[in-house]
N, C-alpha and C positions, 0 to 999 in steps of 0.2 A: 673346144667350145668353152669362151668364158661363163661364168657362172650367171651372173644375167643372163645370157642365150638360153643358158640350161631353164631357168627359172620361166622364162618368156614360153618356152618349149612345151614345159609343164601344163604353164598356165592354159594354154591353147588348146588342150586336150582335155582340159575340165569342162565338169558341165556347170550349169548355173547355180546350181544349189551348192556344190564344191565350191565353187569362186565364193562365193557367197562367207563360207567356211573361213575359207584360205584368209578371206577382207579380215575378219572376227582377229583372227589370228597375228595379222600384220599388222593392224590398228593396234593392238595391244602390247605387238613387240616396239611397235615405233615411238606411241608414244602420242599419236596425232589420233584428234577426237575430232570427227565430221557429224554435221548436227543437220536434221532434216529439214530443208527450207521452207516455210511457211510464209502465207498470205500477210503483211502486216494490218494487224488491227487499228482501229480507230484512233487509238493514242497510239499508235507507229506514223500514223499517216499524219498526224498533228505535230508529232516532232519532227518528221521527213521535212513537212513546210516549212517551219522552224526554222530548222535548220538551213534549209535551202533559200532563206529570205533573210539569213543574218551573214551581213556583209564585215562586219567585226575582224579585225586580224588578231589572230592567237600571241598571245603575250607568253614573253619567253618568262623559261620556267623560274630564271633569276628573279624579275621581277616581281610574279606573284609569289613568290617565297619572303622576296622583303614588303612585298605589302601586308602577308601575313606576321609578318615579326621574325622572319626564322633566317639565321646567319647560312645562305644556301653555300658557303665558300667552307664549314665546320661541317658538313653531315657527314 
């Protein structure tokens, strides 16, 4: 049995408050931070439009570095 199996195996005999545990634990070995999704508020929803009404294309990163002054070819 590879060690995933083993772990998969584990897992499936835990109960919810354990899994629960176990998350606390693996989130902190790995590294990765999950954030609880929320409703957007009034200014989410005014940049959402914003956003979704600006047809503009993203300018590479070259060019607003020389618009700013800064030699992006020396960083």
């Amino acid at each position: 049995m590879s060690t995933k199996e083993m772990a998969y195996t584990l897992i499936d005999s835990l109960t919810e408050s354990q899994l629960g545990a176990v998350i606390g634990i693996l989130k902190e070995l790995s590294g990765i931070h999950f954030y609880d999704e929320v409703d957007p508020d009034e200014i989410d929803l005014k940049m959402i439009a914003e956003a979704e009404a600006d047809d503009s294309q993203p300018e590479p990163i070259e060019e607003y570095a020389k618009r700013l002054g800064i030699d992006y070819d020396n960083l």
